[in-house]
N, C-alpha and C positions, 0 to 999 in steps of 0.2 A: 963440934965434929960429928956429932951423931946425929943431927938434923942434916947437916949435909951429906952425911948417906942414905939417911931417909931419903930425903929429897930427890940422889940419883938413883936409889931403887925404885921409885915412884914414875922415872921419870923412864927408865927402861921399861916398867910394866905398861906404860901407856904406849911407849913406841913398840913394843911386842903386841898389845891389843890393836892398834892403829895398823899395824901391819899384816897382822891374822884377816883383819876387814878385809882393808885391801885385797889380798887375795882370794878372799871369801864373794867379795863384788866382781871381779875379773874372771874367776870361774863362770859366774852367772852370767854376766857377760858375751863371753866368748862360747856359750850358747847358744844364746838369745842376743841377735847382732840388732834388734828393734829397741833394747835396752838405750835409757839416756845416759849420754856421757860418752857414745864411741857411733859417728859417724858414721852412714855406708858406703865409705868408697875405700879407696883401698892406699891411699895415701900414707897409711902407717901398717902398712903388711908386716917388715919385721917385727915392729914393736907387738904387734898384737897378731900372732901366726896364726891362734886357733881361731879367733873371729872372722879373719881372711878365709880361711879355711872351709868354715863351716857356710860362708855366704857365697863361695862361688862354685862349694859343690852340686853337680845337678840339682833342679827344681824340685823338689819334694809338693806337687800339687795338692793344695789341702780342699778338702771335702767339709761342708761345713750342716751339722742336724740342723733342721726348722721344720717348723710345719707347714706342709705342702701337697698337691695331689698328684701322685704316683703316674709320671707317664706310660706306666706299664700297665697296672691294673686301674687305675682309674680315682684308688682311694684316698683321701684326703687323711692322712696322717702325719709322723716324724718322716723326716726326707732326710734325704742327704744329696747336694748336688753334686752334676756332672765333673768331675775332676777337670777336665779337660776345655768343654765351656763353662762350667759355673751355670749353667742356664737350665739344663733337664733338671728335673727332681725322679727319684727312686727312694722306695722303701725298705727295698731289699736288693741283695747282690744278683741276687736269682731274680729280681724283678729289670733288672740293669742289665743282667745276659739277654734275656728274652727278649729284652726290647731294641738290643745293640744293633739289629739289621735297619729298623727302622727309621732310628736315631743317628746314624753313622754318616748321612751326609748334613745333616745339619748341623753335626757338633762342629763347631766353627771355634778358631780362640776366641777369648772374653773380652778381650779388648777391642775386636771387631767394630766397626760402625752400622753394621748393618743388623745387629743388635735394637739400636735404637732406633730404626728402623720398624722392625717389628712390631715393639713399642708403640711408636707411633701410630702405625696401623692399626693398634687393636687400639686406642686412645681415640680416633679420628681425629690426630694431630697432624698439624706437620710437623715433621721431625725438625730436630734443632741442628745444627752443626757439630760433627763433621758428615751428619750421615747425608742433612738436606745438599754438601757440595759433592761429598762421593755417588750419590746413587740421584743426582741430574736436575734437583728442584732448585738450583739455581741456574743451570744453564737451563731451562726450558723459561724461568722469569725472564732470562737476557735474550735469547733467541725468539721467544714468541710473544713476550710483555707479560702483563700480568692486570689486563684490562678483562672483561668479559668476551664470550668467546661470541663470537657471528648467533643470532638467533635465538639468542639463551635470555630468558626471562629469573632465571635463580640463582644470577651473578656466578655460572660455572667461570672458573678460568682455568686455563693449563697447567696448572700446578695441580686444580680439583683434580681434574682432572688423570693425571698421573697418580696422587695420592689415591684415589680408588682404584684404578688398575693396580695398583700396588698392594692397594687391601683385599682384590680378589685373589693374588695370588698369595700372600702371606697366610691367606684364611685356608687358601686350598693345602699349601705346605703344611699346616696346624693341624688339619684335618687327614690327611696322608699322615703324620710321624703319629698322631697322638689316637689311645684308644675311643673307641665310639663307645664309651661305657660312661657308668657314674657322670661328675661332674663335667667331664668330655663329648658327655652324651650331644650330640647334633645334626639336624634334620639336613644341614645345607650339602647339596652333592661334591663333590670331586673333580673340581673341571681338569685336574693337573695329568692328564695324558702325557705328557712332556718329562714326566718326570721331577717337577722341578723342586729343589731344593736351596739350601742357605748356602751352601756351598757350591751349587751350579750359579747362585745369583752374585757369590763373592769371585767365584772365577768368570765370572764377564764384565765386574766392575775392572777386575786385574787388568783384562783384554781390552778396556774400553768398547767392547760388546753389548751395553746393557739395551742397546735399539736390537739387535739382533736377538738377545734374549726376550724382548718384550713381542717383538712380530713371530716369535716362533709360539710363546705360549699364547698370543692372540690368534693366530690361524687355527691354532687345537682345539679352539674354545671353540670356534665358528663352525668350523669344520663336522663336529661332534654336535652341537647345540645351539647353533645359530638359529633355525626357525623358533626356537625357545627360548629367546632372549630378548628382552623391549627392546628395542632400536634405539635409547638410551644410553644402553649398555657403556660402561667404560672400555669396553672392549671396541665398540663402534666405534665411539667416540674418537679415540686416540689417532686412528685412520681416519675417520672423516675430517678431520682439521688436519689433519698432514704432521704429527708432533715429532720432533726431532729432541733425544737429549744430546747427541754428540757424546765426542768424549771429555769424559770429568777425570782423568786420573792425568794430570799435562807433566808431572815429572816422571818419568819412569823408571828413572833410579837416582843415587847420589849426584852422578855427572850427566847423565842425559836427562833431555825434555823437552816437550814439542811447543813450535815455534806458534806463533800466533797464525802463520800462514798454514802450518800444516794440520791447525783445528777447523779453520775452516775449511781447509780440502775435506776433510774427511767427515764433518758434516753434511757438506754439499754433497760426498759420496754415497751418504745412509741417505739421504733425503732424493736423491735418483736411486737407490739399488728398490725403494718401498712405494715410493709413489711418480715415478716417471716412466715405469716399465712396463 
């Protein structure tokens, strides 16, 4: 008899420790919704309220230290980036004010494509997907081939093509947001009279714009520094071959999306408003 009450006191102390866990793990938990053992959807909302709770109250965007160089003053230290894109680096909160004017159209979201983009640009890559289908280096393969272009001895082709016009302006935006100091320090001038930004270039991929976007910062180039440019130029270039990207964005929402006829209307329509006129 007395081993059998051992026995169920043993046996209550263990379901009283096994218990105390339990809710010692679901406290942490319903913290931390990245924890294993509880899914992120919301499939068991009643069962678990505070984990539902805590995962679909506003975003809390995290800010993460490393070491970086300060888009504000130049210096290569602890950073912390942009809350917003993830992409600026800052040393200081005071170095983050100062620089908010500058940095305000390009903070773009993180998940952007045109991101890798940039990337690329400063890599003398071509971007991978989705950025080479959103911002037109497949539609200019499909529309114009991807053979050598008329004349060309150092196998340019239309994609080269686009990829440096793309790199002089990623370079001019780079050089507009970020300080000419320390390791920002750079001799190459400012062609971007236009203004242009991440956010002027993410709002004309929106619009199916980016031929309008590309002939307006190409006129300002010419306009401003055309007798100063080798007849090479990517800027030349682009007009002297007649380059069309069309539009790359064909769904435009959940339910709409342009027809295979209406991509080409509206190619033929950039390719008369640029070089038929």
């Amino acid at each position: 008899m007395a081993n059998f009450v051992f026995s169920m006191r043993s046996l209550i102390s263990i379901s009283v420790i096994a218990h105390n866990i339990k809710k010692f793990l679901e406290n942490i938990w319903s913290r931390d919704p990245s924890c294993k053992g509880f899914p992120l959807d919301k499939s068991n909302a009643r069962s678990h309220p505070r984990r539902i709770k805590y995962h679909t109250r506003p975003h809390t965007r995290p800010i993460w230290k490393m070491p970086g160089i300060c888009y504000s003053c130049g210096e290569r230290r602890e950073t912390k980036r942009c809350a917003a894109c993830h992409h600026a680096h800052y040393c200081s909160k005071t170095c983050q004010k100062r620089h908010w004017k500058k940095h305000k159209p390009n903070c773009i979201p993180p998940e952007s494509s045109l991101h890798e983009l940039f990337d690329a640009c400063a890599k003398d890559l071509f971007p991978s997907a989705p950025a080479a289908y959103d911002y037109g280096f497949d539609n200019v393969k499909l529309y114009h081939g991807d053979s050598v272009l008329p004349g060309r001895s150092d196998g340019l082709t239309p994609k080269h093509v686009l990829l440096g016009l793309y790199q002089l302006i990623t370079k001019d935006i780079g050089n507009d947001e970020l300080p000419n100091v320390g390791e920002f320090l750079s001799d190459t001038p400012v062609y971007n009279s236009i203004g242009a930004s991440k956010k002027m270039m993410l709002e004309a991929f929106e619009k199916n714009s980016l031929d309008d976007f590309l002939h307006r910062y190409i006129r300002s180039v010419i306009e401003e520094l055309g007798d100063q440019l080798p007849r090479d130029c990517y800027v030349f270039l682009w007009t002297r071959h007649r380059l069309v990207i069309g539009p790359t964005r064909l769904l435009l929402s959940e339910t709409v999306g342009l027809t295979q006829g209406q991509v080409v209307q509206m190619r033929n329509d950039i390719y008369q408003r640029y070089y038929e006129t």
